[in-house]
C-alpha positions in Angstrom: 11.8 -16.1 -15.0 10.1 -18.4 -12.2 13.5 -19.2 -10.6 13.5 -15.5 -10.0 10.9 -16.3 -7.0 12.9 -18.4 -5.2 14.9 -15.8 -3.9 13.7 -15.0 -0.3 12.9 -11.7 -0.8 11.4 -11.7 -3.8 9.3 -14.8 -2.3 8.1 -12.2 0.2 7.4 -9.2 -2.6 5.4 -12.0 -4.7 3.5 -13.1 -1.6 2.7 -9.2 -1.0 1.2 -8.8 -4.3 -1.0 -12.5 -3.5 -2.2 -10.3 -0.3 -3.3 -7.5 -2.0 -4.9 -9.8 -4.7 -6.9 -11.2 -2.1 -7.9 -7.8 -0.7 -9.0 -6.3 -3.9 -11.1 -9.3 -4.3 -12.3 -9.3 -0.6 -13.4 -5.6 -1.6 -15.3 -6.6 -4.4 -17.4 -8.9 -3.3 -18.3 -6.4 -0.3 -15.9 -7.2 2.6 -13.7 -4.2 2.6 -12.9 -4.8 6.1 -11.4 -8.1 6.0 -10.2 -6.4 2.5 -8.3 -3.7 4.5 -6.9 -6.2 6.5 -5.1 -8.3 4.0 -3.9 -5.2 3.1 -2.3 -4.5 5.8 -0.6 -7.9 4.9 0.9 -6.8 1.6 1.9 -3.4 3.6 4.3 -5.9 6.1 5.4 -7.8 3.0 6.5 -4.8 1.2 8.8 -3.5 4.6 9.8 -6.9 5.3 11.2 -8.1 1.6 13.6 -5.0 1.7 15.1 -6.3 4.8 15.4 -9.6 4.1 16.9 -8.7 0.3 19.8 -6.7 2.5 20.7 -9.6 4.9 20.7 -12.2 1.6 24.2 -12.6 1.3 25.7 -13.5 -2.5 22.5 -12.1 -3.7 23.2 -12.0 -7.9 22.5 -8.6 -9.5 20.1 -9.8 -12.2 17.8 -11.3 -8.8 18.4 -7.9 -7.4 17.5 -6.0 -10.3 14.2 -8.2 -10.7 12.9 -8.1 -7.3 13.6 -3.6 -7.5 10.8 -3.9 -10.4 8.9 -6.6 -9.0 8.5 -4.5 -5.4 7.4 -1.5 -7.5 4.9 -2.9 -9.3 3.5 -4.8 -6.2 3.7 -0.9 -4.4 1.7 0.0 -7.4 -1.2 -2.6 -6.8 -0.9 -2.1 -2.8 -0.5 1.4 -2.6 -2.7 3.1 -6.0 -5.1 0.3 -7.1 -5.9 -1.4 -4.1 -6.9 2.2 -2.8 -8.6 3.0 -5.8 -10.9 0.0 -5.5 -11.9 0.9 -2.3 -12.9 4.2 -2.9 -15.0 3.3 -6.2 -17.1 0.8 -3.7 -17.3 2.9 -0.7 -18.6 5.8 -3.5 -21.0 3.1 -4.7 -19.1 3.4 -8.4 -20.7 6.3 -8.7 -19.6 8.4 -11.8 -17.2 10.9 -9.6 -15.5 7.9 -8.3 -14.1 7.1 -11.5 -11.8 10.1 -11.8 -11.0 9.9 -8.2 -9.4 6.7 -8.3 -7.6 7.3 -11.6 -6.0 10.4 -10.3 -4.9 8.0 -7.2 -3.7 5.5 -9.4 -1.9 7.9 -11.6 -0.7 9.8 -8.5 0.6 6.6 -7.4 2.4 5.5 -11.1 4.0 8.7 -10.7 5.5 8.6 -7.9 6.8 4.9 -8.2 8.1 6.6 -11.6 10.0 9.1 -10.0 11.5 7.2 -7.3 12.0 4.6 -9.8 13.9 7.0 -12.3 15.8 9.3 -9.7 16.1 7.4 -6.3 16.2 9.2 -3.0 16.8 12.5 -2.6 20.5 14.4 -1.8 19.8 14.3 1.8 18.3 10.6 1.8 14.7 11.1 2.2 11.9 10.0 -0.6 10.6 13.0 -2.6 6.9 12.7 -2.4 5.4 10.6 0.5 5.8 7.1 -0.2 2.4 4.6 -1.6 2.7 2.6 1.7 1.0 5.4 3.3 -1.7 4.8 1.4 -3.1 1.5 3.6 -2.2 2.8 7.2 -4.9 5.7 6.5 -7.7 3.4 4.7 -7.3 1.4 8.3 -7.1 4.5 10.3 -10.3 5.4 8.6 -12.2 1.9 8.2 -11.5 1.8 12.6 -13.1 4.7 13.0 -15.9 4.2 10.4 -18.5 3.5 13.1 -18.0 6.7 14.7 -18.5 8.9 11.6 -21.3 9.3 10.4 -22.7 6.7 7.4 -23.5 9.0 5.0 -20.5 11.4 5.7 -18.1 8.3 5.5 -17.8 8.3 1.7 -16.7 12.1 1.6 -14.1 11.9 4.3 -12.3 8.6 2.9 -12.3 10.1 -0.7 -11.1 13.4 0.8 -8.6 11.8 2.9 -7.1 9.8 -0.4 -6.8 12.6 -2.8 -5.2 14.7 -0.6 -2.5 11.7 0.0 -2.6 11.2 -3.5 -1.8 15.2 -3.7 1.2 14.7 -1.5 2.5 11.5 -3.5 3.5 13.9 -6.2 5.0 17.2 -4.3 8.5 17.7 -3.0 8.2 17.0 0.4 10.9 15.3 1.6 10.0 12.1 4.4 12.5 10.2 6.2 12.9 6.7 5.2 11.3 3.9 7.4 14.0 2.4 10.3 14.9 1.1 13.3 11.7 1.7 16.0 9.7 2.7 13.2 10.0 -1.1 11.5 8.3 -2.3 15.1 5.7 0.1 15.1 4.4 0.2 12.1 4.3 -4.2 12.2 2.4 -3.6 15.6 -0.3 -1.5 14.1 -0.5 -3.4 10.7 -1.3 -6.9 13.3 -3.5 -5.1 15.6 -5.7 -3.3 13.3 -6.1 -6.5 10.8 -7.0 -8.2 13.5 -9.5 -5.9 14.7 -10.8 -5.4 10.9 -11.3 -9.2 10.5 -13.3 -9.7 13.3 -15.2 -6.7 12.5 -15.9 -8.4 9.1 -16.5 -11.5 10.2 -19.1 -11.0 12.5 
């Protein structure tokens, strides 16, 4: 099964899911800024391993058919849980967080199930809005944290997930991520884990 890593992309997917590992436990031990930020990380991963998986020339099926599930499951953990975590420790695992973040998670299983199960849609958009949504918005709102009120904070970033989480499961149809899109969304992924970091680290 290991071998199955030594494909380039899958490297990358594998080295996503290390990223979010980190930032879960960055999180945890109350650094979800520098948490964020390695998110952001697994985010780049996760656009980068499906180009580099379409430029692999002689790629073998079975390696193909690997690295599909293994870039799911790392969506899963970058996109649902990852998101999950952070809401239970912004809401100071309080008991409402709890069902919060296993609607997100389940929100987010869902939708990888779908996709999963019935691809793109007829007109070659994703049904639902994709998990790697998800992260942009936790760094849109963790920027902006020191504007917003402390105690207000809490409410707008659980508010802000469920309704994602709402729109992970409807039939809204979203263009797929390409050309100009690829460069901005890399551009904002550095600059706001950079700014995160030093946030954190200071």
């Amino acid at each position: 099964m290991v071998r199955y890593l030594f494909d380039p992309a899958n490297a990358i997917t594998a080295g996503g899911l290390c990223c979010s590992a980190l930032a879960i436990l960055l999180v945890i031990s109350g650094h979800p800024d520098i948490g964020v930020a390695a998110a952001l990380w697994a985010l780049l991963a996760d656009h980068l391993d499906g180009v580099v998986a379409g430029r692999t020339r002689n790629r073998l099926p079975e390696t193909a058919r690997i690295g599909k599930n293994l870039d799911s499951l790392a969506d899963l953990v970058s996109g649902a849980v990852f998101p999950a975590i952070v809401l239970i420790q912004v809401n100071g695992a309080s008991l409402i967080s709890l069902p919060m973040a296993a609607l997100l998670m389940l929100a987010g299983a869902l939708r990888l199930s779908y996709f999963n199960s019935f691809g793109l849609s007829s007109d070659g958009r994703f049904t639902g809005v994709p998990l790697s949504y998800d992260v942009p918005l936790l760094a849109l709102l963790f920027l902006f944290a020191p504007l917003m009120p402390a105690d207000l904070f809490p409410t707008i970033l659980s508010t802000s997930l469920l309704l994602l989480a709402v729109l992970h499961v409807t039939p809204l149809r979203v263009p797929r991520t390409s050309g100009a899109m690829y460069l901005v969304i890399t551009l904002y992924s550095i600059t706001a884990s950079a700014i995160l970091a030093a946030r954190g680290v200071s």
